[in-house]
N, C-alpha and C positions, 0 to 999 in steps of 0.2 A: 555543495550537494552532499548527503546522504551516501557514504562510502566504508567499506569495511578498514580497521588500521593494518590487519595484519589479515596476509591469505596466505593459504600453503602452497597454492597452484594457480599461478597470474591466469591461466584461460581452461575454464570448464567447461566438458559437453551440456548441452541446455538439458533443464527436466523436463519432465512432462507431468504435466497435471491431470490427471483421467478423473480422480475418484473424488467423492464431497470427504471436506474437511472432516478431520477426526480430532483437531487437537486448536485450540483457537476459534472454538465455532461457541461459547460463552462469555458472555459478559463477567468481567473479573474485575474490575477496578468501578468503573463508571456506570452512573444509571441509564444513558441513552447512547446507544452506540448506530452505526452502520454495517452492512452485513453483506459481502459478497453474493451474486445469485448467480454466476457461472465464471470459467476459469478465466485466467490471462495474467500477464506477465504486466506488472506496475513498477514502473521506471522512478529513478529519484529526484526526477523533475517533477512527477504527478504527486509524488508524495509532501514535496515543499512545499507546492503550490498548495495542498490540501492543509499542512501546518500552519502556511499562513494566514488563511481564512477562520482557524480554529484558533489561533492565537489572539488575532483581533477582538473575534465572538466573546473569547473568558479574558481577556484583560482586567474588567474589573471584577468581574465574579467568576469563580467558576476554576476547571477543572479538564484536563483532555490527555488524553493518552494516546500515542502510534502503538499498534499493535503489529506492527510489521517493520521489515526492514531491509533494506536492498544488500542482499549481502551475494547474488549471482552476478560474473562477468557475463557482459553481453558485449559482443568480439564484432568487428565489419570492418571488411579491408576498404582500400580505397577506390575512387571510382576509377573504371578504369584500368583494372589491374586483370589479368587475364589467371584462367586458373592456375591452382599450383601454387608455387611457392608459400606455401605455409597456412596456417591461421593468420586471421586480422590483429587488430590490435584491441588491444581494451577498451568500447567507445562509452559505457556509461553502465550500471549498476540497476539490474530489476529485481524483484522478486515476487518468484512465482505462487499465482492463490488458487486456490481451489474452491471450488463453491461453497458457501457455509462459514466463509472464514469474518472473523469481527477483523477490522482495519481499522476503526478509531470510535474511541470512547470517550462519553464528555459527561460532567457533573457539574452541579452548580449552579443549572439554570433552571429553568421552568420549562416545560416540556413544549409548548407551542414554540418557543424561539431556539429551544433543544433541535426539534423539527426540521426548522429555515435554515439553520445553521446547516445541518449535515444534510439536507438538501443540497445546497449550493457545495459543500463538501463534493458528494455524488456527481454533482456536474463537471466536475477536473479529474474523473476519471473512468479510465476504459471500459469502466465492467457493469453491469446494470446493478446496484445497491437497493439495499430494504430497511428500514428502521425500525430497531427494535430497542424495548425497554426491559429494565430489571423486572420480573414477577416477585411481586412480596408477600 
């Protein structure tokens, strides 16, 4: 999975996402991307899952970019553990989107199977997505 090499601080307080995107809400690389349409925290199980569907899609043509990357601890003791003694441990790696944010970009295809693609993309993850294209 989808892991930072190096952190300064094995366990962070989580952020919060209140406001729409301000930095990551344009398409930079790719003609047809996906486009967050409210906030949530995407794990690096959701994100593999979406490279693998997008890797198969342009294997022979084409083009895809992640625009995100799991770089927050997401901490959970174990079950059964009564309060106190500490933070959990490190269970898995999210990060947090805001509305408005691009999450993946693809080139290289034609825009109807651009479409199905990041459709089924949209479907392996938490947050409602919109599809949108470069203006030329």
């Amino acid at each position: 999975m989808l892991s930072p090499k190096k952190e300064k601080y094995r366990r962070r307080f989580r952020p919060k996402t209140r406001r729409v995107a301000i930095k990551g809400d344009r398409l930079t690389f790719g003609k047809y991307g996906i486009k967050a349409m409210s906030a949530c925290w995407i794990t690096d199980r959701q994100i593999e899952s979406c490279r693998i569907v997008l890797a198969r899609a342009t294997r022979k043509q084409g083009k895809f970019w992640l625009r995100i990357f799991p770089d927050t601890p997401y901490t959970k003791k174990p079950p059964e553990v009564g309060m106190g003694a500490g933070k959990g441990d490190v269970s898995h790696y999210v990060v947090p989107v805001s509305p408005g944010r691009v999450l993946f970009e693809l080139d290289g295809l034609d825009e109807k199977t651009a479409r199905n693609v990041l459709q089924v993309v949209g479907t392996k993850l938490p947050v409602p997505v919109k599809f949108i294209e470069r203006k030329e």
